[in-house]
FINUMI-757945 format. One record per atom (N, C-alpha, C): residue in one letter; x, y, z. Coordinates in pm, whole numbers, plus 50000, padded with zeros to 5 digits. Example, Ala and Ser with C-alpha at 12.3 -4.5 7.8 and 13.67 -1.06 7.14 Angstrom:
A513194943150780
A512304955050780
A513204967050780
S512854977550708
S513674989450714
S512905000350787
This chain:
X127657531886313
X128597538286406
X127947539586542
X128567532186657
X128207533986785
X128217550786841
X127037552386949
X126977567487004
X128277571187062
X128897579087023
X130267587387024
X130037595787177
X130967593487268
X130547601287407
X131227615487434
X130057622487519
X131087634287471
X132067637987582
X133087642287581
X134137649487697
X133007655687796
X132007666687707
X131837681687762
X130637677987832
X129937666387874
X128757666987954
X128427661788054
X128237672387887
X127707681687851
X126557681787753
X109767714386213
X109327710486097
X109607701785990
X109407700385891
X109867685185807
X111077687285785
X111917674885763
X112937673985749
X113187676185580
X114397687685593
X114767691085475
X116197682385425
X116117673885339
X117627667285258
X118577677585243
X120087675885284
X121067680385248
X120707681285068
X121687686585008
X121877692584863
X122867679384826
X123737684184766
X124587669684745
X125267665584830
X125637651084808
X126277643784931
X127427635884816
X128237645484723
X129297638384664
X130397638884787
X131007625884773
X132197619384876
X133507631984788
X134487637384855
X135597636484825
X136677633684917
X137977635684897
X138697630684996
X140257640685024
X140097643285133
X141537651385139
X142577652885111
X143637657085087
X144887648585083
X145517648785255
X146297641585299
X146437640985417
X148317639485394
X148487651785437
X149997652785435
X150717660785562
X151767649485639
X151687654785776
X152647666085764
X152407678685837
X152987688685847
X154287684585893
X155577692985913
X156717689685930
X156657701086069
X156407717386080
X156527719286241
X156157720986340
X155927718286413
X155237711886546
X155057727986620
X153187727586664
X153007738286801
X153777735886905
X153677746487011
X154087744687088
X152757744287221
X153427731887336
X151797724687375
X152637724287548
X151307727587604
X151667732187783
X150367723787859
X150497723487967
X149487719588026
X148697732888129
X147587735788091
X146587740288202
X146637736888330
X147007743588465
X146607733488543
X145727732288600
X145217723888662
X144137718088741
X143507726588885
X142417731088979
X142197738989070
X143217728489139
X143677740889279
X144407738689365
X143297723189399
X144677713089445
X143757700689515
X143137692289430
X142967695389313
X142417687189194
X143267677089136
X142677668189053
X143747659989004
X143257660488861
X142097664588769
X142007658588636
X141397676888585
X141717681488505
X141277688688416
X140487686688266
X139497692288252
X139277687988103
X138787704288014
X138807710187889
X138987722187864
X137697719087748
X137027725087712
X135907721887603
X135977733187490
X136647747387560
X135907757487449
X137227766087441
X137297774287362
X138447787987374
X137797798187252
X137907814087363
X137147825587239
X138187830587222
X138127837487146
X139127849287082
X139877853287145
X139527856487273
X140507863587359
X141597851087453
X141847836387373
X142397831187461
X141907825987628
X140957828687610
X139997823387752
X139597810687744
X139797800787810
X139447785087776
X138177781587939
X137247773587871
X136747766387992
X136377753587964
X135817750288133
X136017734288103
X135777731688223
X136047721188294
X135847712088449
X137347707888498
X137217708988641
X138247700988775
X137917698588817
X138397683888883
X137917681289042
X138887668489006
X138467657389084
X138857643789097
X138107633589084
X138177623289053
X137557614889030
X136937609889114
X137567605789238
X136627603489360
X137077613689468
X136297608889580
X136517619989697
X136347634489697
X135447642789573
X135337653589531
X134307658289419
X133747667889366
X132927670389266
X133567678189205
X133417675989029
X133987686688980
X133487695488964
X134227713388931
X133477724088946
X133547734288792
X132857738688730
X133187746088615
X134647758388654
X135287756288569
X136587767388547
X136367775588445
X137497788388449
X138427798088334
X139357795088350
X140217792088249
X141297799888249
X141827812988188
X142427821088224
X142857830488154
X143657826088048
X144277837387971
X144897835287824
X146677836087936
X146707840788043
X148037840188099
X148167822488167
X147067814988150
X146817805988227
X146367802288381
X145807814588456
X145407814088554
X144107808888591
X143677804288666
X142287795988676
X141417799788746
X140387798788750
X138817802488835
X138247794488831
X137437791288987
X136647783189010
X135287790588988
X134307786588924
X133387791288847
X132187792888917
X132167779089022
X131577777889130
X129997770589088
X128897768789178
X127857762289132
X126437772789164
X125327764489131
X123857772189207
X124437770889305
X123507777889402
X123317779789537
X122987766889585
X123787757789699
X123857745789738
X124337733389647
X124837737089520
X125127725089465
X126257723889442
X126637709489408
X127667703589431
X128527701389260
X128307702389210
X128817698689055
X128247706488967
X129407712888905
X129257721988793
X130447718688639
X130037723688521
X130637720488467
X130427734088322
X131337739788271
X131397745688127
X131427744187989
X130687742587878
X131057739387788
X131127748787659
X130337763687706
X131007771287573
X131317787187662
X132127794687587
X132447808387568
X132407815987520
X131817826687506
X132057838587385
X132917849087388
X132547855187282
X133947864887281
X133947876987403
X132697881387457
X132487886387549
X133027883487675
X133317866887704
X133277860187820
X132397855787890
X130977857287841
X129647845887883
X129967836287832
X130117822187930
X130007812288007
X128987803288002
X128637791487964
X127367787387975
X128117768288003
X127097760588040
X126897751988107
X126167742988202
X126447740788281
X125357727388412
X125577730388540
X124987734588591
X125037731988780
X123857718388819
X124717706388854
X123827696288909
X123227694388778
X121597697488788
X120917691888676
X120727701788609
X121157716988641
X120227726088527
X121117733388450
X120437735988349
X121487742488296
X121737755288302
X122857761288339
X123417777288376
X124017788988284
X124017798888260
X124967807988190
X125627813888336
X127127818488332
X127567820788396
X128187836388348
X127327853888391
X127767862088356
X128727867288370
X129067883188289
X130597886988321
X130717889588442
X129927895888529
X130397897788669
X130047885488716
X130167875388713
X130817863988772
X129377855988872
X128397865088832
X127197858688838
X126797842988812
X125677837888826
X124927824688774
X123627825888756
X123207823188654
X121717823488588
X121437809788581
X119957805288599
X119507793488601
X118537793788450
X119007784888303
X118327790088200
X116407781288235
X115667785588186
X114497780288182
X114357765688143
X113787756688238
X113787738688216
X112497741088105
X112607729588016
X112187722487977
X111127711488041
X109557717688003
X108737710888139
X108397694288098
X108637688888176
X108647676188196
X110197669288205
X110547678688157
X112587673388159
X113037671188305
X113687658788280
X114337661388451
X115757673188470
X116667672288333
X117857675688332
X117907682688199
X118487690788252
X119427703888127
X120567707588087
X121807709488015
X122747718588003
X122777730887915
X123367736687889
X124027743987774
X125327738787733
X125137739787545
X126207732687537
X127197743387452
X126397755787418
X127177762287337
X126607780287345
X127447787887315
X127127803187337
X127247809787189
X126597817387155
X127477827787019
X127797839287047
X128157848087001
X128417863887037
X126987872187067
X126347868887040
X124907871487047
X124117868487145
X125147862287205
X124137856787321
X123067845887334
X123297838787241
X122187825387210
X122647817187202
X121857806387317
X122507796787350
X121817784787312
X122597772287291
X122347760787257
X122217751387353
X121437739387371
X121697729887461
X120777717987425
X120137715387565
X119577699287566
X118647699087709
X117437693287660
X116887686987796
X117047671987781
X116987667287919
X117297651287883
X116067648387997
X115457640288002
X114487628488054
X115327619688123
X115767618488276
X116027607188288
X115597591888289
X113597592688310
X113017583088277
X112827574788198
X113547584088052
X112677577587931
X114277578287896
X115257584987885
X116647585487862
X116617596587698
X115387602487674
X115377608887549
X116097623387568
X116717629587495
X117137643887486
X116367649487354
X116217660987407
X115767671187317
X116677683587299
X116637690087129
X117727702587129
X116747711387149
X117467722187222
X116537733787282
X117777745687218
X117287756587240
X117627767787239
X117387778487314
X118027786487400
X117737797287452
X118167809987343
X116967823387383
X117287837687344
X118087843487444
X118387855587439
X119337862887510
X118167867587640
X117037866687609
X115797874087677
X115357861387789
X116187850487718
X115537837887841
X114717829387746
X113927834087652
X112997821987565
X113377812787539
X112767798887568
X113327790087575
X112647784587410
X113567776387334
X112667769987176
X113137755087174
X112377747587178
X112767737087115
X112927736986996
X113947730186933
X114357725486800
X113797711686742
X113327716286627
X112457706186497
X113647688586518
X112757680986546
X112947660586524
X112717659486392
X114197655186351
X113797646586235
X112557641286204
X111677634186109
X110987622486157
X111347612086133
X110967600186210
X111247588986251
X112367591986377
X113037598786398
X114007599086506
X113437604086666
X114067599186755
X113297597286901
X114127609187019
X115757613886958
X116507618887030
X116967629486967
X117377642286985
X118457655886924
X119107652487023
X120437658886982
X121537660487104
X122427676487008
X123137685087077
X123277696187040
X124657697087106
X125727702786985
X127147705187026
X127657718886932
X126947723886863
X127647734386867
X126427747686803
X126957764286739
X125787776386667
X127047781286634
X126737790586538
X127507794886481
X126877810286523
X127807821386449
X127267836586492
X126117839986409
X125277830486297
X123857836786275
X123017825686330
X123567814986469
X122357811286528
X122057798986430
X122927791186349
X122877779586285
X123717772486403
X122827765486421
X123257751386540
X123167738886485
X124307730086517
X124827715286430
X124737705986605
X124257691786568
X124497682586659
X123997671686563
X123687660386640
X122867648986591
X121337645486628
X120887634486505
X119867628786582
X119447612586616
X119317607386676
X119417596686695
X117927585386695
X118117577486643
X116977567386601
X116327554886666
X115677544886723
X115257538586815
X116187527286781
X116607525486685
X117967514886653
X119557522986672
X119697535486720
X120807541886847
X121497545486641
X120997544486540
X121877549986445
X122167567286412
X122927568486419
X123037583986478
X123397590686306
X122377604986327
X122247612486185
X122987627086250
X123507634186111
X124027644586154
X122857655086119
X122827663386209
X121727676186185
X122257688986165
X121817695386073
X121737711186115
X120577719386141
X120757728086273
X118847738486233
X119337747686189
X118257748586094
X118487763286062
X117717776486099
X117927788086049
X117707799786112
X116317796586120
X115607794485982
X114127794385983
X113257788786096
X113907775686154
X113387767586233
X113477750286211
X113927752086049
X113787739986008
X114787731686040
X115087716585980
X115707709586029
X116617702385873
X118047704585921
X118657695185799
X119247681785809
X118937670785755
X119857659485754
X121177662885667
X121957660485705
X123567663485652
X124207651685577
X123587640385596
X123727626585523
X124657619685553
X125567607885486
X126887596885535
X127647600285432
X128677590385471
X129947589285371
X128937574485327
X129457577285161
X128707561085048
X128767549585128
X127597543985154
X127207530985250
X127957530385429
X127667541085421
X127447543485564
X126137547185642
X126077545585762
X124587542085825
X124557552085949
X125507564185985
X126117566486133
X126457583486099
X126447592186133
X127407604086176
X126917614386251
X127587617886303
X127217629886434
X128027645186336
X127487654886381
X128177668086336
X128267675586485
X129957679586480
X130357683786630
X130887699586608
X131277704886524
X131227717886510
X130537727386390
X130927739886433
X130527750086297
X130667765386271
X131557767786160
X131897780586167
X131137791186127
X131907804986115
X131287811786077
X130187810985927
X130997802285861
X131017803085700
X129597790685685
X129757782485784
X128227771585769
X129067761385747
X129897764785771
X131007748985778
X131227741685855
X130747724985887
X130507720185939
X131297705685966
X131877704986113
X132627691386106
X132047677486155
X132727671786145
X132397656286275
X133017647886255
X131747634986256
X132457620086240
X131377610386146
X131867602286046
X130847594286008
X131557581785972
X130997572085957
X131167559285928
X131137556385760
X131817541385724
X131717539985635
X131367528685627
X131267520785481
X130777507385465
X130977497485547
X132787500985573
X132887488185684
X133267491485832
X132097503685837
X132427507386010
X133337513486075
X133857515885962
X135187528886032
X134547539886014
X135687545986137
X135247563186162
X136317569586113
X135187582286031
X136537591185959
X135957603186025
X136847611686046
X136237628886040
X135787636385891
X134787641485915
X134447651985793
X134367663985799
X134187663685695
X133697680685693
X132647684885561
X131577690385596
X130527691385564
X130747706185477
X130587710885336
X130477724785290
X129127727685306
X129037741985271
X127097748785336
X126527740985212
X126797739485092
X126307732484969
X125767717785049
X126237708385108
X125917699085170
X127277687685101
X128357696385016
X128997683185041
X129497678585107
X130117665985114
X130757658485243
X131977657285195
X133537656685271
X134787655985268
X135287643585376
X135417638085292
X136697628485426
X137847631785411
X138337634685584
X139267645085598
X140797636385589
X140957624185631
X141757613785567
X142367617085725
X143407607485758
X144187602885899
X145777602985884
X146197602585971
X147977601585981
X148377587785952
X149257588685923
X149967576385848
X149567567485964
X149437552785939
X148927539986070
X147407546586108
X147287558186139
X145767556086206
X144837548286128
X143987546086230
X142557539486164
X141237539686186
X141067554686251
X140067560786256
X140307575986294
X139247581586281
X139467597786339
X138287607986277
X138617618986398
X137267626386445
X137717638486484
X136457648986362
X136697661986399
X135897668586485
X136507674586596
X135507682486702
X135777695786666
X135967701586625
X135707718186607
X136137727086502
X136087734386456
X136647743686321
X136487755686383
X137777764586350
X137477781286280
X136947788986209
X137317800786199
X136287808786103
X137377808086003
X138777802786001
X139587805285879
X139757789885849
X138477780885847
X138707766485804
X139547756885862
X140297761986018
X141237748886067
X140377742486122
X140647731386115
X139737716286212
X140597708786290
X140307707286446
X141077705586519
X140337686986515
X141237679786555
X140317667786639
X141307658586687
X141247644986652
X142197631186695
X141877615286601
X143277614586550
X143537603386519
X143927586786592
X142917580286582
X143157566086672
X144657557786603
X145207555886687
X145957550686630
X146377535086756
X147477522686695
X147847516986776
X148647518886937
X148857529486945
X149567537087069
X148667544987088
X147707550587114
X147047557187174
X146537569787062
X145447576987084
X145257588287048
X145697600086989
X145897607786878
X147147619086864
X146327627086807
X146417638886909
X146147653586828
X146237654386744
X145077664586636
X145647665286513
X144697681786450
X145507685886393
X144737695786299
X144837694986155
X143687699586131
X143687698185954
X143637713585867
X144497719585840
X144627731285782
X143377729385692
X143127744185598
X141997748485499
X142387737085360
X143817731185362
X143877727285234
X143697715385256
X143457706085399
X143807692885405
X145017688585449
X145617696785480
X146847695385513
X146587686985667
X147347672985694
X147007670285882
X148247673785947
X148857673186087
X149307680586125
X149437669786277
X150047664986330
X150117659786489
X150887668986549
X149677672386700
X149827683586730
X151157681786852
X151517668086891
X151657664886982
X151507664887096
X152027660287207
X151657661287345
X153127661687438
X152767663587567
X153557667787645
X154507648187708
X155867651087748
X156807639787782
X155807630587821
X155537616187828
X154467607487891
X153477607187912
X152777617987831
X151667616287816
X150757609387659
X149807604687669
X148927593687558
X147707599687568
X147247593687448
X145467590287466
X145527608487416
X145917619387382
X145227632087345
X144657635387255
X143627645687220
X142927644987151
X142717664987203
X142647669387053
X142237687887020
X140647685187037
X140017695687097
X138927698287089
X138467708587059
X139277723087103
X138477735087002
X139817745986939
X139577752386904
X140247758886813
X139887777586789
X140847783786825
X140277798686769
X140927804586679
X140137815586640
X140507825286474
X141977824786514
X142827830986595
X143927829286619
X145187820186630
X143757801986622
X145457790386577
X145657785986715
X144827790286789
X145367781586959
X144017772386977
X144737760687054
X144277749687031
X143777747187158
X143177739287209
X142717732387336
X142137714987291
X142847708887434
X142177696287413
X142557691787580
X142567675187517
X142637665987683
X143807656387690
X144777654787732
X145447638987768
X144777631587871
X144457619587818
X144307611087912
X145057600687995
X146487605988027
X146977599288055
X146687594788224
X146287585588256
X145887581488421
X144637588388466
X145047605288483
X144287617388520
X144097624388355
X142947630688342
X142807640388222
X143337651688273
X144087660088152
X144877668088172
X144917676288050
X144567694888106
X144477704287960
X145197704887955
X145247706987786
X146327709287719
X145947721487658
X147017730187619
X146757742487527
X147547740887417
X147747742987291
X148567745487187
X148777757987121
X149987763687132
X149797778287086
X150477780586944
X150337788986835
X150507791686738
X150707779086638
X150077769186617
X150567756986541
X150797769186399
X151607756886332
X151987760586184
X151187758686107
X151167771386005
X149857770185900
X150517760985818
């Protein structure tokens, strides 16, 4: 499975437990959320939304594609927007997680930022020798997840910040050359990938201890990234199979693996995020473009749809509450919100 790109950027290795395959049932829901668009800062043309906490607060990036930089946003749960703004002198900013508090975390330029409740900017501690940093994720706790990246060498490393500023790097597979980091859960279990000098990408979890888990494939597969994780240690993504297709999974804390199965015609698909009550938001490839999709606790899938003329969408996060966030790509990227889908 080729490296999967993301929207938002944004000790020994211990074996998963079992890695029995099962398979979902995939039965499309019959009633449809109801789905709006975010809009964009005044003057902007593309929106993109990465995170949503409890309280209905979504963030993410605006600007335009050319003639402009994009800048990290809020939106409110009424849909109103904030420009989030950058460091001092810089030009490009961007958000990729929230907590229930409303700390903010993310990139100004190259470093990576938390952005406090009074509307502050913190610069988190680099990674020495790193050229570049983000944050890619927050918990209620205040601990944050991210990445230094090397532009010389093109390697990333998963890091971790404390609430105090300590900066930790996170345990390398061995044999693997790259971490990359997308999501923690509220006891500070953080899921991403790791990647190998032949670009074959493994799914990881750290755990509290420090250690490091391989999460394993679907049977004769060679590929998977893990992109979210809930309260419960439940864990989603994407992995490959024998003949190179991408399915979404879902990972139990036991280590089994689930293929989450696709909408009728698709022929691939990928989960980016879960709840604490087991929904998994993501997108099914299909011949027309892209389609939202959620997967209830039972397997149930669900197209979330999208707004008149718009294509290419895809859910990206999801809260305890059932509201959805993602992107259309139609021309310009464009948030989308989904509110109350059907259980």
């Amino acid at each position: 499975m080729p490296s999967l790109t993301r929207i938002a950027r944004g000790g020994g290795l211990a074996l998963a437990g079992a890695i029995a395959l099962t398979v979902a049932v995939s039965v499309p829901a019959s009633a449809a959320p109801t789905v709006a668009e975010l809009s964009p800062l005044p003057g902007a043309v593309h929106a993109v939304p990465t995170d949503i906490n409890a309280k209905g607060d979504v963030v993410g990036g605006s600007g335009n594609f050319s003639g402009g930089f994009q800048h990290a946003v809020r939106w409110c749960a009424d849909g109103s927007i904030t420009d989030l703004g950058t460091l001092p002198g810089g030009q490009f900013s961007f958000a990729n997680g929230i907590n229930r508090d409303g700390v903010i975390v993310g990139r100004s330029d190259n470093q990576a930022v938390r952005w406090n409740t009074d509307g502050t900017i913190t610069t988190l501690v680099p990674l020495a020798g790193f050229s570049d940093a983000w944050a890619t994720a927050i918990n209620n706790r205040g601990i944050i997840a991210g990445e230094a990246w090397d532009r010389s060498t093109g390697v990333h490393r998963a890091v971790q910040w404390r609430p105090n500023g300590r900066l930790t790097v996170l345990a390398i597979p061995a044999g693997y050359g790259s971490t990359l980091v997308e999501d923690i859960n509220q006891d500070g279990v953080i899921v991403g990938w790791a990647v190998s000098p032949a670009f074959a990408d493994r799914a990881v979890r750290w755990n509290t201890d420090g250690t490091v888990t391989d999460l394993g494939l679907l049977p004769g597969g060679r590929s998977s990234q893990a992109r979210g994780i809930n309260r419960d240690g439940v864990i989603v993504g994407a992995a490959d199979d024998a003949n190179g297709g991408f399915h979404a999974v879902r990972w139990a804390p036991d280590g089994t693996i689930t293929d989450l199965g696709t909408l009728p015609g698709g022929f691939g698909t990928y989960a980016e995020g879960i709840n604490d009550r087991g929904v998994i938001v993501g997108f099914t490839q299909t011949v027309d473009g892209d389609r939202p999709v959620r997967w209830g606790p039972n397997g149930t899938i669900t197209d979330l749809g999208s707004l008149p003329g718009q294509f290419g969408a895809s859910a990206r996060a999801i809260n305890n509450d059932g509201t959805v966030v993602g992107v259309s790509g139609s021309g310009d990227n464009r948030a989308l919100r989904w509110t109350r889908p059907a259980a």
